[in-house]
LUMMARDREN-375269 format. One record per residue: residue number from 1; x, y, z of N, C-alpha, C, CB in turn. Coordinates in pm, 1 decimal. Each point is the difference from the previous one (the first is absolute). Glycine has a CB too. Layout:
BEGIN
<atom NUM, <X, Y, Z>, <X, Y, Z>, <X, Y, Z>, <X, Y, Z>>
...
***
This chain:
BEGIN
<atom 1, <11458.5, 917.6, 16511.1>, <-90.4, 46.4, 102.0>, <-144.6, -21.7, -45.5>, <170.9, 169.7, 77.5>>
<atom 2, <-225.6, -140.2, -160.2>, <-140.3, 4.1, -110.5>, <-9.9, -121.4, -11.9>, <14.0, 192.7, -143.9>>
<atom 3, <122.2, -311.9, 94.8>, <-107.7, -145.7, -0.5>, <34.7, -37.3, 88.0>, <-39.8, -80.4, -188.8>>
<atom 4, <108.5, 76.6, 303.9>, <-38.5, -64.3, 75.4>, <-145.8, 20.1, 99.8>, <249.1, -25.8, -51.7>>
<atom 5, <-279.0, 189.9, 65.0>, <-104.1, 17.0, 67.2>, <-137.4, 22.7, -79.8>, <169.5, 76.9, 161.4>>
<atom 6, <-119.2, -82.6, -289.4>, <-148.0, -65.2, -90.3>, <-22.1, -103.1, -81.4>, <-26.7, 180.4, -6.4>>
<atom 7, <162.4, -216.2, -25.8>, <-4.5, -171.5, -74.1>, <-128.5, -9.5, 3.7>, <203.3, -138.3, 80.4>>
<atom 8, <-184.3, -4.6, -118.1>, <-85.5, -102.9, -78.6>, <-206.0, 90.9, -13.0>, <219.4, -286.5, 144.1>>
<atom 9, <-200.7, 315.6, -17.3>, <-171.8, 102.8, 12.3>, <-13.4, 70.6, -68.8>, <-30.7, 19.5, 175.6>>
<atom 10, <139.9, 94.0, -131.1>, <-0.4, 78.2, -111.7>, <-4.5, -6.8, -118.0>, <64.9, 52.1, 116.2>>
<atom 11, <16.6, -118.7, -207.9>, <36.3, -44.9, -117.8>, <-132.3, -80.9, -65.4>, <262.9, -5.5, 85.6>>
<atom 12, <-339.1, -52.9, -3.6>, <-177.6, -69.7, -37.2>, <-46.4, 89.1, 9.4>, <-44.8, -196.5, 75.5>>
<atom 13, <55.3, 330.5, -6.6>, <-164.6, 112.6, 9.9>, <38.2, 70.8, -140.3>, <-56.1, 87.4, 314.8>>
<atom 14, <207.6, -24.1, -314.3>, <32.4, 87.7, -78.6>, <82.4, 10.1, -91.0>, <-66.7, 54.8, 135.7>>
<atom 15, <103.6, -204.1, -172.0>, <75.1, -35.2, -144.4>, <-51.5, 10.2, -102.7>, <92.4, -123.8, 82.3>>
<atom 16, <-197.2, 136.2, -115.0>, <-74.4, 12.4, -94.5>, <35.5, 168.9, -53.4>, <-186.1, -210.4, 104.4>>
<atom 17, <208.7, 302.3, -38.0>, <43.7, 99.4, -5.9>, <142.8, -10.4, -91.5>, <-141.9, 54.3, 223.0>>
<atom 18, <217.2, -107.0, -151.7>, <95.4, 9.8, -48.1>, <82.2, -120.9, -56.1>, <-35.3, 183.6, 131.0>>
<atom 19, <-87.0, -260.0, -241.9>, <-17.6, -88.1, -66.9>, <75.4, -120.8, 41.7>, <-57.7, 161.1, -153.4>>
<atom 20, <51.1, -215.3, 249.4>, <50.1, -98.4, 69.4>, <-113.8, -101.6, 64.1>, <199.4, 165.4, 35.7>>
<atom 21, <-184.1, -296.2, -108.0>, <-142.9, -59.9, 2.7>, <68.9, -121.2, 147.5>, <-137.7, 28.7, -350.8>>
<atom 22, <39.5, -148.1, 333.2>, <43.7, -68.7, 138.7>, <121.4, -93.4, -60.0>, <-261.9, -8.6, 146.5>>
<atom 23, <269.4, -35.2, -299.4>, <47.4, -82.7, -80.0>, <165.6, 78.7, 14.7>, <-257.7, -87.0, -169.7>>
<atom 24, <246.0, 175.4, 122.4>, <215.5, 54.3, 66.4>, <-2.0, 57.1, 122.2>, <109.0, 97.1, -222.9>>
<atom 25, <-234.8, -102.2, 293.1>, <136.8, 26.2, 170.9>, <-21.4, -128.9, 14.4>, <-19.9, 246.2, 174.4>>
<atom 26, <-58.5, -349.9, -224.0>, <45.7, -130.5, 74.0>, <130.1, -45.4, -100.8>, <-270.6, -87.1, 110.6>>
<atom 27, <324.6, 116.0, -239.0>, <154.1, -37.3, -70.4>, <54.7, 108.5, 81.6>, <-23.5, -92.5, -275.1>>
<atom 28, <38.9, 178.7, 345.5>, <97.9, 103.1, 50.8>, <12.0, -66.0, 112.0>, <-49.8, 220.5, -98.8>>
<atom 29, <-32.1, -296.8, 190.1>, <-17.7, -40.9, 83.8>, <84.7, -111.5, 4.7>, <-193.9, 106.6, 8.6>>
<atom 30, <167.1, -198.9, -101.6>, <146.8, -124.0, -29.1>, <115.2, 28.8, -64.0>, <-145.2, -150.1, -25.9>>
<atom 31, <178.5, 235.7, -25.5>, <79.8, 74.4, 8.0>, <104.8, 31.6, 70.0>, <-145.1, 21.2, -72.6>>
<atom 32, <85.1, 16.6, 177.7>, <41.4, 69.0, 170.7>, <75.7, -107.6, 82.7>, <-233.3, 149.8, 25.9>>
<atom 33, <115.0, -236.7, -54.4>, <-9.8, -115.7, 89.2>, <156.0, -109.2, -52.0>, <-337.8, 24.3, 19.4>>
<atom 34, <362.4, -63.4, -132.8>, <109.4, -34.6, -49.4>, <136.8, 42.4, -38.7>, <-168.6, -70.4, -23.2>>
<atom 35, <131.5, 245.6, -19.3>, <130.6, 46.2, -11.8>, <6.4, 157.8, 21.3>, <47.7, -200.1, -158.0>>
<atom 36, <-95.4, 225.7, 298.0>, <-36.3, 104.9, 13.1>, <96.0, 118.1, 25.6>, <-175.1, -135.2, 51.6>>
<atom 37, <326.8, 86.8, -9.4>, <108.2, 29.6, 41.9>, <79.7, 28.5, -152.0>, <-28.1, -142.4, 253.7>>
<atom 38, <14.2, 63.3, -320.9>, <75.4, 40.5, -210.5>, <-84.1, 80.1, 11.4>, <71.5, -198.4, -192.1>>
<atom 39, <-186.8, 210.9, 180.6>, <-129.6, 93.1, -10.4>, <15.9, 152.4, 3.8>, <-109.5, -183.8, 112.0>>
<atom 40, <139.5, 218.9, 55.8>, <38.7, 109.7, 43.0>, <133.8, 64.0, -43.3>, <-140.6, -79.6, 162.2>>
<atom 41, <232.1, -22.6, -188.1>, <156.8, 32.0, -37.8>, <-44.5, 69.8, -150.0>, <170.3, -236.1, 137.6>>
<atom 42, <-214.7, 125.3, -209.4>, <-7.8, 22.3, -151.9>, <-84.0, 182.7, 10.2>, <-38.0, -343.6, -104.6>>
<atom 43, <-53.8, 313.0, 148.9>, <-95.1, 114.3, -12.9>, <84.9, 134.9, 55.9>, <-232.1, -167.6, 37.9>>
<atom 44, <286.3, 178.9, 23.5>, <80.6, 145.3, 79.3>, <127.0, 43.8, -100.3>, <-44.9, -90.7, 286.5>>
<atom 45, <91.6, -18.6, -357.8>, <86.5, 59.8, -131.5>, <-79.6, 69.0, -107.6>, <156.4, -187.7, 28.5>>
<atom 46, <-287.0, 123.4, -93.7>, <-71.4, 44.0, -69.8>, <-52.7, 157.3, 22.3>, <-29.1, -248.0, -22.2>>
<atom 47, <42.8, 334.8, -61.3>, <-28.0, 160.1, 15.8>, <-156.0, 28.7, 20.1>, <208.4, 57.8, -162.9>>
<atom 48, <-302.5, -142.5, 87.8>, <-102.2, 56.8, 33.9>, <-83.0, -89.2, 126.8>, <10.3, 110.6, -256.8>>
<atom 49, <86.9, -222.1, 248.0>, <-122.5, -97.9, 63.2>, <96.1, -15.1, 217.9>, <-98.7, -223.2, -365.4>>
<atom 50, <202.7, 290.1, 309.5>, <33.7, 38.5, 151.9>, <-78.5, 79.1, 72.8>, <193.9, -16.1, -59.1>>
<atom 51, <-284.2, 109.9, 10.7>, <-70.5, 67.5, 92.6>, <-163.8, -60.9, 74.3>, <150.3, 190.1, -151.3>>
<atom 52, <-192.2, -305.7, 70.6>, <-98.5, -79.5, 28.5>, <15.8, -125.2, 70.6>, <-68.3, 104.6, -171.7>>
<atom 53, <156.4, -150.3, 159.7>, <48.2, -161.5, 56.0>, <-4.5, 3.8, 135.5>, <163.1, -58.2, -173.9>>
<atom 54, <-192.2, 151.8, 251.3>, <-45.6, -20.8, 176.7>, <-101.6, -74.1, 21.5>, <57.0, 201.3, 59.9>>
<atom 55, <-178.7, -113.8, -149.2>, <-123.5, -39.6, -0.1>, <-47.2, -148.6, -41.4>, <-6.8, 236.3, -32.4>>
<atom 56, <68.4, -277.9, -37.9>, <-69.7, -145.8, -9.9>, <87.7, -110.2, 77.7>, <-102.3, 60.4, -244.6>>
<atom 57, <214.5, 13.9, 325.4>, <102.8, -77.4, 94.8>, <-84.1, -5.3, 121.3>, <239.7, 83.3, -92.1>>
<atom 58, <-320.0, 43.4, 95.7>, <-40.8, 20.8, 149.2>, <-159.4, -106.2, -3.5>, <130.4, 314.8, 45.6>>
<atom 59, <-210.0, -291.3, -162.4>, <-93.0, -77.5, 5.3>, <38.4, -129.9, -5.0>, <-118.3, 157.7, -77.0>>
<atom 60, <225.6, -234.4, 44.7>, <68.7, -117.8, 7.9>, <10.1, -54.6, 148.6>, <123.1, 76.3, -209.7>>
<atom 61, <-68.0, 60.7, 320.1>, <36.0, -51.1, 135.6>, <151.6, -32.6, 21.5>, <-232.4, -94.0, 5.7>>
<atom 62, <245.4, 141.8, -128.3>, <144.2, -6.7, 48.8>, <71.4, 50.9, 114.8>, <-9.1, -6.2, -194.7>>
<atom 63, <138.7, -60.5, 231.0>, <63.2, 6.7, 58.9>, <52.7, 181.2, 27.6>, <15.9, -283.3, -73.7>>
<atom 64, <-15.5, 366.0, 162.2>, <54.4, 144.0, -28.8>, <138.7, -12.8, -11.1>, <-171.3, 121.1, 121.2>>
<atom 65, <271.2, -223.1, 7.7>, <105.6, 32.0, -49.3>, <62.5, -80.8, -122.5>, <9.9, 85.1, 222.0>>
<atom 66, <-50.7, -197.0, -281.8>, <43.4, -63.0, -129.3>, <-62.5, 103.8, -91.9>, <9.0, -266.2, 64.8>>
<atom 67, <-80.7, 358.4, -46.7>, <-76.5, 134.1, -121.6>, <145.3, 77.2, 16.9>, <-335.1, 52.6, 52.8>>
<atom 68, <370.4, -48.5, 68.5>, <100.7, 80.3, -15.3>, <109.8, 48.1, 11.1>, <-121.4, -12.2, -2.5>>
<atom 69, <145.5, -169.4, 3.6>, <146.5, -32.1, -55.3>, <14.9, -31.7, -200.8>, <33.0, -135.9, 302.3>>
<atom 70, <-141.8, 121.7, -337.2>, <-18.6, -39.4, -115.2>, <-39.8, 131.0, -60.0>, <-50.9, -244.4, 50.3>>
<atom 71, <-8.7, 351.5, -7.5>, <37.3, 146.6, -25.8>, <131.4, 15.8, -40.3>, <-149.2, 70.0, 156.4>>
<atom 72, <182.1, -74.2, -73.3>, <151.8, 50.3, 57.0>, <105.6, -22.9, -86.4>, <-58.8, -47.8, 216.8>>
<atom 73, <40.2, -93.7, -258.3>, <73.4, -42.0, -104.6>, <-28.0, 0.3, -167.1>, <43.8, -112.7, 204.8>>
<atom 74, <-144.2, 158.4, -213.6>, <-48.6, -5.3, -170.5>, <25.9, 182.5, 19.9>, <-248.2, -264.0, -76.7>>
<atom 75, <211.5, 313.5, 174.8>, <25.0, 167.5, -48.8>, <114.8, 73.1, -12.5>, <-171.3, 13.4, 92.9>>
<atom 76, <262.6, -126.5, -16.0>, <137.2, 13.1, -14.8>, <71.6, 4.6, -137.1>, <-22.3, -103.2, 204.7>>
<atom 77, <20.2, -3.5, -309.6>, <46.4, 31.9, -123.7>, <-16.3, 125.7, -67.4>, <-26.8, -205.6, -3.6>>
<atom 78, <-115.2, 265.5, 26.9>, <-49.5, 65.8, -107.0>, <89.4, 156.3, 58.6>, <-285.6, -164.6, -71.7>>
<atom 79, <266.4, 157.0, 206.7>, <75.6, 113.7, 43.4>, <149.4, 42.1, 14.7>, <-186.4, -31.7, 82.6>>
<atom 80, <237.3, -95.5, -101.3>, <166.7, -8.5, -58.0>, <-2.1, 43.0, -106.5>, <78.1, -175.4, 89.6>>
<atom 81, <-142.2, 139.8, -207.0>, <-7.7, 48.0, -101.3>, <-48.0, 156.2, -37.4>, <-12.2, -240.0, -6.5>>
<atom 82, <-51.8, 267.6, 80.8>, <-50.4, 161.1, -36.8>, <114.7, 137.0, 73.2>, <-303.2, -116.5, 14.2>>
<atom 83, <391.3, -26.8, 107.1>, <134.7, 131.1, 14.0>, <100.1, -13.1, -85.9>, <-13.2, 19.2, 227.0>>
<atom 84, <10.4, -165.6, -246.4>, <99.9, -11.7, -141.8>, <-17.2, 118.1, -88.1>, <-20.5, -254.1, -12.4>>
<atom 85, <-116.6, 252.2, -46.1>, <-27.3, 50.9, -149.7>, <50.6, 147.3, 67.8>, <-242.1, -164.7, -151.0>>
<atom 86, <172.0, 212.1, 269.7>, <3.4, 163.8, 57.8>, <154.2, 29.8, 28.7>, <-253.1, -4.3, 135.2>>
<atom 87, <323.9, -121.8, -141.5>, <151.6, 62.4, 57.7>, <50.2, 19.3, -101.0>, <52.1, -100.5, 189.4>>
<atom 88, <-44.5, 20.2, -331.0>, <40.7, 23.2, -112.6>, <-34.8, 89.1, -71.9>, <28.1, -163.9, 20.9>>
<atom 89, <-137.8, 156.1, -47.3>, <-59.2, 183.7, -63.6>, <43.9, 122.6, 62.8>, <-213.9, -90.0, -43.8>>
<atom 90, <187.9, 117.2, 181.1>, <72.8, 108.9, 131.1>, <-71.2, 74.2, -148.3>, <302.0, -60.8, 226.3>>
<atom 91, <-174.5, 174.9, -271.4>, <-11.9, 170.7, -33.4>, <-80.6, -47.0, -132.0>, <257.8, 162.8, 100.9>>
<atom 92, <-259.2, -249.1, -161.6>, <-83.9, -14.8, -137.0>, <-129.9, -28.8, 3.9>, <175.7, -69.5, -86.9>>
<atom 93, <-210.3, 52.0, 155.4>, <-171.0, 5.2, 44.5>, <-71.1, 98.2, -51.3>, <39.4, -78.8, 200.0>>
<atom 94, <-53.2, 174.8, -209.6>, <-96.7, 127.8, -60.3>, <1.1, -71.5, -176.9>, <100.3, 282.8, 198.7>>
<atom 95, <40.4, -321.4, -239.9>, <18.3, -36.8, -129.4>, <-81.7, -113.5, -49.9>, <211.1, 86.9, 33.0>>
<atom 96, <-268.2, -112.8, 78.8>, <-87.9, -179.6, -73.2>, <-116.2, 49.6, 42.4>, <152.2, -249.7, 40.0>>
<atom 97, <-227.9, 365.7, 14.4>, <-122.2, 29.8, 37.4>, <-104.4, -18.9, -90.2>, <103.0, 132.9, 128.6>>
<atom 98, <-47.2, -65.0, -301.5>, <-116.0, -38.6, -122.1>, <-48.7, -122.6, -28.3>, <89.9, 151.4, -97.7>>
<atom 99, <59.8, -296.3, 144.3>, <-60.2, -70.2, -29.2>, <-67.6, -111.6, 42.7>, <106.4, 105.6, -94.0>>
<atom 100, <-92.0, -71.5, 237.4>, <-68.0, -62.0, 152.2>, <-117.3, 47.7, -51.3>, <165.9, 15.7, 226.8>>
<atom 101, <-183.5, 91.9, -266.1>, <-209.4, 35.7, -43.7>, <-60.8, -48.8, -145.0>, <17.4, 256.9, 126.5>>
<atom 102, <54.3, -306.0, -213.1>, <-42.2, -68.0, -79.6>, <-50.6, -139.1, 84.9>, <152.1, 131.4, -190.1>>
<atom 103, <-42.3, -214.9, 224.7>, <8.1, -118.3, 134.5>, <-179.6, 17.8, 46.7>, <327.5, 48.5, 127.5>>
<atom 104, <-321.6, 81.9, -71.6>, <-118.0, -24.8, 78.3>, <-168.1, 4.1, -85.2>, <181.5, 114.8, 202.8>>
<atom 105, <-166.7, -40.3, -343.8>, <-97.8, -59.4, -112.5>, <-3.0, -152.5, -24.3>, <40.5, 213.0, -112.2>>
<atom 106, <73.5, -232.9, 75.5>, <-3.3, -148.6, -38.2>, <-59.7, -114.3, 102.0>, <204.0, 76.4, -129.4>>
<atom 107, <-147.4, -59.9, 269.5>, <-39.2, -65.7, 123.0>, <-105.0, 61.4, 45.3>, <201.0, -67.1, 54.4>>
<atom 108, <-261.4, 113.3, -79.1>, <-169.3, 117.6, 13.4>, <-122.7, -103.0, -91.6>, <147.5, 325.5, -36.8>>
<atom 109, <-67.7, -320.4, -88.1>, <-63.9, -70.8, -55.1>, <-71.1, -124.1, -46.5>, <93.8, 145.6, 23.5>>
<atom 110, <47.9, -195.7, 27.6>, <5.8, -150.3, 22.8>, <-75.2, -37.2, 111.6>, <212.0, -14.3, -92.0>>
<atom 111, <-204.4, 82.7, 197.2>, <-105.0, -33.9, 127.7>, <-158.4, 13.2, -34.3>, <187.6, 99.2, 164.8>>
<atom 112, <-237.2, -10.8, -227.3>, <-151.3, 50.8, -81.6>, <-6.6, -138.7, -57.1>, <7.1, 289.9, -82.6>>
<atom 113, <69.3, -356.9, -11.1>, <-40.7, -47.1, -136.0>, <4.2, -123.6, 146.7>, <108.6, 132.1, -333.8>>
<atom 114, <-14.9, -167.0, 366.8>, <-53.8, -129.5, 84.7>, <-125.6, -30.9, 105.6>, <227.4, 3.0, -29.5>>
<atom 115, <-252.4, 79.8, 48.6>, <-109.2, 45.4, 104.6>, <-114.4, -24.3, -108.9>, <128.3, 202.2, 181.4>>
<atom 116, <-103.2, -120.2, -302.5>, <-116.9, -48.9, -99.1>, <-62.5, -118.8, -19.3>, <93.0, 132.4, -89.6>>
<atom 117, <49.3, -209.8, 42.0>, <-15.5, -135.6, -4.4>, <-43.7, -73.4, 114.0>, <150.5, 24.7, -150.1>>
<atom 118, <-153.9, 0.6, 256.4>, <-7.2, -90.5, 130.9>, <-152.9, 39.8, -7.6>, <257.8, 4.2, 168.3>>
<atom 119, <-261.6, 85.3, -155.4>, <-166.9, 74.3, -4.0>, <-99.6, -65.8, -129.0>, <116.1, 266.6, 89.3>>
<atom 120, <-57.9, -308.0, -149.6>, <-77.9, -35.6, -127.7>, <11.4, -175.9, -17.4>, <65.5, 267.0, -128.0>>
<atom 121, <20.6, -331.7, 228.2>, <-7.2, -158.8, -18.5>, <-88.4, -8.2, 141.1>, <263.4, -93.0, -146.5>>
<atom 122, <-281.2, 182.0, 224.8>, <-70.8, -0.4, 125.1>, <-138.2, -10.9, -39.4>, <164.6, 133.5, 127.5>>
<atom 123, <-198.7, -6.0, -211.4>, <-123.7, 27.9, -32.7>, <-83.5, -153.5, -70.7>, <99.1, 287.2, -33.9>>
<atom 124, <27.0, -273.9, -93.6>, <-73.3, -116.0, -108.3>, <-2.6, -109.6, 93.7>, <95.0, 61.2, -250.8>>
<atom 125, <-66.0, -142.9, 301.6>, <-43.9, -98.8, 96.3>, <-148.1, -18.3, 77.7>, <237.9, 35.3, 15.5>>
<atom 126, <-270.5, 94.4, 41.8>, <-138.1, 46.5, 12.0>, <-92.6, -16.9, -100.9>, <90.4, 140.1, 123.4>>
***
């Protein structure tokens, strides 16, 4: 909804914000343009990057219903899998709670330290 009704404008007034220069929305842009459909599939399995992959589909122009048939089908695995895991665990669940929260230090962390890094090959380039 957001790129399509602010694409490319948007993304020139106020990428700079959110460190997005003209040099990767125009590679996100070919991107789109060549394999924009793996794109969306690939991206909707991925845990963190499923919740962003609209936005540079929509500033793309993509197609809504190839968005969402290609939704449809990359969110599908991940959610077979999470009744799998939920049907098999059932009554033992409380029993893995300690170490689902370690999980979420480690993957806490790992997100910080990459963000660091992205933030710091961004910067030094400047």
């Amino acid at each position: 909804m957001w790129g399509v009704w602010g694409g490319r404008p948007f993304i020139k007034r106020y990428g700079r914000y959110f460190f997005i220069n003209e040099r990767e929305l125009a590679s996100t842009e070919r991107l789109f343009a060549r394999r924009g459909e793996m794109t969306v599939f690939v991206g909707r399995i991925l845990p963190v990057v499923r919740t962003f992959i609209s936005l540079p589909a929509g500033i793309a122009k993509m197609h809504p219903g190839k968005m969402a048939l290609y939704t449809v089908l990359g969110a599908l695995p991940w959610c077979l899998l999470l009744i799998v895991v939920g049907e098999r665990l059932g009554a033992n669940w409380n029993a893995l709670k300690p170490l689902f929260h370690r999980f979420d230090l480690v993957i806490g962390g790992a997100i910080v330290a990459a963000l660091a890094y992205w933030l710091w090959q961004h910067f030094r380039k400047r």
